[in-house]
C-alpha positions as CSV (number, residue, x, y, z in Angstrom):
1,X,17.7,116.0,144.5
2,X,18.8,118.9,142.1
3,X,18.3,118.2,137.9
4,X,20.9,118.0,135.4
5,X,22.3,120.8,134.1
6,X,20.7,121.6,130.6
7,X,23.7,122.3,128.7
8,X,25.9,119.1,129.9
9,X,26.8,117.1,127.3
10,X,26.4,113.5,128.4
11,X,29.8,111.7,129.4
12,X,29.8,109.3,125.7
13,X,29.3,112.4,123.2
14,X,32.4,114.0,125.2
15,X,34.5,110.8,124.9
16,X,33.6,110.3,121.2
17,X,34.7,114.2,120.5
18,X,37.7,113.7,122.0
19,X,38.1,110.5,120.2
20,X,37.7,112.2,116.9
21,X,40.4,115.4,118.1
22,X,42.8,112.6,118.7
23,X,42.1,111.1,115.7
24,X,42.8,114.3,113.9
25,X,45.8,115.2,115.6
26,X,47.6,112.2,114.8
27,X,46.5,112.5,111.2
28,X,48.0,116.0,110.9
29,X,51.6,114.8,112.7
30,X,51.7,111.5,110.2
31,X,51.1,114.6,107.5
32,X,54.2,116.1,109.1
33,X,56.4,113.3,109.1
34,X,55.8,112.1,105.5
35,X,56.4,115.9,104.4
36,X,59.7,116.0,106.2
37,X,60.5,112.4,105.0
38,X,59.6,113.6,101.4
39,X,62.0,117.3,101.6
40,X,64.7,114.4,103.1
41,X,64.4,112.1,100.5
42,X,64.6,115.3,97.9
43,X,67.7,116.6,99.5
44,X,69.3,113.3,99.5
45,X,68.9,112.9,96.2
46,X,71.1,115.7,95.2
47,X,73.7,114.4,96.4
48,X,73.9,110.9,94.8
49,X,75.7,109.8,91.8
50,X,74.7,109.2,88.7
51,X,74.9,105.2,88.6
52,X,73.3,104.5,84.9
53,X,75.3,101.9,82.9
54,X,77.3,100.6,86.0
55,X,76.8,97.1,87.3
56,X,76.8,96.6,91.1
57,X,78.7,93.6,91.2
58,X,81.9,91.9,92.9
59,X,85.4,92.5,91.4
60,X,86.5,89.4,90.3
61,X,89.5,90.9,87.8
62,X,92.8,88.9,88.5
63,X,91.3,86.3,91.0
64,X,89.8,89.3,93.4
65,X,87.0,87.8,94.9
66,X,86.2,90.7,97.5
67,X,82.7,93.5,96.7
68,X,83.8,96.4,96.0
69,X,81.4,99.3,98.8
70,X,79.7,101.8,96.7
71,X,80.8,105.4,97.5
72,X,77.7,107.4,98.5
73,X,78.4,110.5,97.4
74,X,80.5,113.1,95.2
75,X,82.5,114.8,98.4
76,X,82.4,110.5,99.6
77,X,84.2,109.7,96.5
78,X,86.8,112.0,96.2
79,X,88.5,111.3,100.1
80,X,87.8,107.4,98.9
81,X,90.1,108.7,95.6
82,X,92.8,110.5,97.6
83,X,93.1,107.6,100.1
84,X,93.8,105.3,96.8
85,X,96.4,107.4,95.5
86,X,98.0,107.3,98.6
87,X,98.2,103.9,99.6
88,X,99.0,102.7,95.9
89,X,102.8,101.4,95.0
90,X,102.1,102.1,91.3
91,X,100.1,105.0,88.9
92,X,96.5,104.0,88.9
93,X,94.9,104.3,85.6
94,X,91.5,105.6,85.4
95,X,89.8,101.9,84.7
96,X,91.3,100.9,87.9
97,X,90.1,103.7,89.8
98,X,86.4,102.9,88.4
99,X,86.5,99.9,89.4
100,X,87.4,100.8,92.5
101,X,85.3,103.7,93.1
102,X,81.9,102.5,92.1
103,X,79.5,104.2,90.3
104,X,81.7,106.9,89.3
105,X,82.7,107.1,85.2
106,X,85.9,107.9,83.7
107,X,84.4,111.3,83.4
108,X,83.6,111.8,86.9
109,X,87.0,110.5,88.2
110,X,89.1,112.8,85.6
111,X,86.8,115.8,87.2
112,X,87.7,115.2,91.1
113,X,91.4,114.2,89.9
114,X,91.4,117.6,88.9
115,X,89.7,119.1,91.9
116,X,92.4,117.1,93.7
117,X,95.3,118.5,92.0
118,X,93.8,122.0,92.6
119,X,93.5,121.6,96.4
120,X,96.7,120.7,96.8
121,X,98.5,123.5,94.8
122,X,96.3,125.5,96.0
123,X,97.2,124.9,100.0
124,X,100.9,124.8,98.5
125,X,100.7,120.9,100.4
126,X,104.3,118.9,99.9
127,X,102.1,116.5,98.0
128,X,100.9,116.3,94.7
129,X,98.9,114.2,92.5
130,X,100.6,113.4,89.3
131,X,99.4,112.4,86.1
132,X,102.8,109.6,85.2
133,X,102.8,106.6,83.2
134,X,99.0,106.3,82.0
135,X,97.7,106.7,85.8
136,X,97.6,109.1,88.6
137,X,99.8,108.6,91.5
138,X,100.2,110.9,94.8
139,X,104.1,111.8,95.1
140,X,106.4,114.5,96.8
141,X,107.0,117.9,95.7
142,X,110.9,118.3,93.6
143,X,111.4,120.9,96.0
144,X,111.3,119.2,99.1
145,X,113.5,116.0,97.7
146,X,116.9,117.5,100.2
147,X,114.4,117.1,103.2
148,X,113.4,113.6,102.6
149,X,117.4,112.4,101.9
150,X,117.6,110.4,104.9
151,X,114.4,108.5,104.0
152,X,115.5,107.1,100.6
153,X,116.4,103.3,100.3
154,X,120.0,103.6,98.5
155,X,120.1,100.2,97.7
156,X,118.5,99.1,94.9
157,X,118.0,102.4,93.2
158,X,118.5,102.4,89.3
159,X,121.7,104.1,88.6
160,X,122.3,104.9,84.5
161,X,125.9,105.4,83.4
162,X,126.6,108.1,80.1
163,X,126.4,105.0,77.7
164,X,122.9,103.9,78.8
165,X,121.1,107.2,79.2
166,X,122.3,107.1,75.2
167,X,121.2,103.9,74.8
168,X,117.8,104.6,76.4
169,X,117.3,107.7,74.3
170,X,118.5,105.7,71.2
171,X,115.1,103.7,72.1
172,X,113.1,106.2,73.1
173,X,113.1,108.6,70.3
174,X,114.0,105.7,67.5
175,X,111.6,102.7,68.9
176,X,110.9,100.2,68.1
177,X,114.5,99.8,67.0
178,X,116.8,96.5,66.7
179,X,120.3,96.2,68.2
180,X,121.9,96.3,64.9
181,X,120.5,100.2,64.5
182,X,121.6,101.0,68.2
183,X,125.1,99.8,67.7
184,X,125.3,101.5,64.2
185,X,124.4,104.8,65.6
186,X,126.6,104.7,68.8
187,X,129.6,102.8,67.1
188,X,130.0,100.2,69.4
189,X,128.7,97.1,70.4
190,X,125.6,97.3,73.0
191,X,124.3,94.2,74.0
192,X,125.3,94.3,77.4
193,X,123.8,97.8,78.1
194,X,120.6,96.8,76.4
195,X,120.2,93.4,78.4
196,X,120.8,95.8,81.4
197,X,118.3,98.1,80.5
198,X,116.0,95.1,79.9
199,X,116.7,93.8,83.8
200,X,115.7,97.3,85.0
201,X,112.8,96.9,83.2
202,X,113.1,100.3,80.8
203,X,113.0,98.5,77.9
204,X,111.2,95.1,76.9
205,X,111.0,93.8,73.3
206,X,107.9,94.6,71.5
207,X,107.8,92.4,68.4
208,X,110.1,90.9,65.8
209,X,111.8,92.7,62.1
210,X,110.5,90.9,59.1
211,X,114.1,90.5,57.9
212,X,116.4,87.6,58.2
213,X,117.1,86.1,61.4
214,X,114.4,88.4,62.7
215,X,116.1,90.5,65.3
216,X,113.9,91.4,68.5
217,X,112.6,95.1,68.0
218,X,112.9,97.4,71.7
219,X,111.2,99.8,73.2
220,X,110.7,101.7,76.3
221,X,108.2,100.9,79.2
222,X,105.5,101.6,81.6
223,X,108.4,101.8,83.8
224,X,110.3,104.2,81.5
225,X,107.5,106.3,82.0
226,X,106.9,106.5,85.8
227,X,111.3,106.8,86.1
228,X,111.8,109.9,84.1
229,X,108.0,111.2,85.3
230,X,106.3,111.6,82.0
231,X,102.7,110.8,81.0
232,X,103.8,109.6,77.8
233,X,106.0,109.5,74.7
234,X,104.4,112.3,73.6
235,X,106.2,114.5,76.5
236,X,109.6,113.4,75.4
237,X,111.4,116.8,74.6
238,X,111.9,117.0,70.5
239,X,115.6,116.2,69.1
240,X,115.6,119.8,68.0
241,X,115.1,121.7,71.5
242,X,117.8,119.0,72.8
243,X,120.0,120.1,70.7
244,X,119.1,123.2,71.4
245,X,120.0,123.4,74.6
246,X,122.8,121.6,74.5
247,X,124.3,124.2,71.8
248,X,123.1,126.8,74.8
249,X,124.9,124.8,77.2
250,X,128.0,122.5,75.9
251,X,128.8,121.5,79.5
């Protein structure tokens, strides 16, 4: 019979080192992973939002019972923005649009409004995103209105006669104003044009004068706002540059 070799190792030392190389090896890849889970978790974190201050709870404003998904990110929450603008029928003011794009702020939302705004100037789209009325509404460009003709509903559009648009700008620049003061600075009577003003919605009443008989006092609406495309009163042209440009053109 020939003798063991001297330098064998018996078979249990050389399962136990392999053992312990195992052991090591799988120690060194669980390293691995939580290092990569760790530069994942960092680089995920510069994309969130900023959700101090902002509950995470359903919207239950005007009977809406539905949860509102929370937008994961900033690039996230703008396409989440420009789809709202889109499907909306009326300007979206920037509490709606925080409530509906959770957890953004008012600041956050006026900053990507922006960035929306720019995109599409800057691509020269046929849409635009409009500041009108207190909120933000997606609309068509001015320039493209003769292409788009055969699209518009004729029915039901608001048509304003000479006396009206007077009227109306009576209210505007003079509000809030009673009849009596309308029909003393036209000369004529103009109840029937304001009680069609107030069916079109342009004008609502706002309050009663402290005098006798307290006369409703008028003024001009949301509505008046979105029709003539202005954020505010504060974009009404001044009395002088009308009449201004009506002295430059009498026509």
């Amino acid at each position: 019979m020939s003798s063991p070799k001297r330098n064998q190792k018996p078979e249990s030392e050389e399962n136990e080192h392999e053992a312990a190389q195992s052991s090591e090896l799988e120690k060194s890849d669980e390293s691995d992973r939580s290092d990569d889970s760790d530069k994942s978790e960092k680089s995920d974190e510069s994309e969130k939002l900023d959700t101090s201050d902002v509950s995470d709870q359903s919207d239950q404003s005007e009977g809406r019972r539905y949860k509102v998904p929370r937008v994961k990110s900033r690039a996230e929450a703008k396409a989440v923005l420009e789809c709202l603008l889109f499907a909306a029928v009326e300007p979206l003011t920037l509490k709606q649009l925080r409530d509906l794009v959770k957890p953004l702020k008012e600041n956050d939302l006026r900053a990507l409004l922006v960035e929306l705004q720019s995109e599409y100037d800057d691509r020269g789209s046929g849409l635009q995103v409009v500041e009108v009325a207190g909120g933000y509404q997606m609309a068509t460009r001015p320039r493209f209105a003769d292409y788009l003709a055969p699209f518009r509903k004729r029915k039901g559009r608001i048509g304003l006669s000479k006396a009206m648009l007077e009227t109306l700008a009576i209210i505007a620049y003079k509000q809030p104003i009673i009849r009596a003061e309308i029909d003393a600075i036209r000369g004529v009577d103009s109840s029937g044009i304001v009680h069609a003003l107030l069916e079109m919605e342009l004008i609502e009443t706002v309050g009663q004068k402290p005098v006798p008989g307290r006369p409703f006092l008028y003024g001009t609406t949301q509505h008046f706002l979105k029709h003539f495309g202005l954020k505010s009163l504060a974009e009404l042209p001044s009395i002088e540059s009308l009449r201004e440009r009506f002295s430059a053109n009498p026509g």
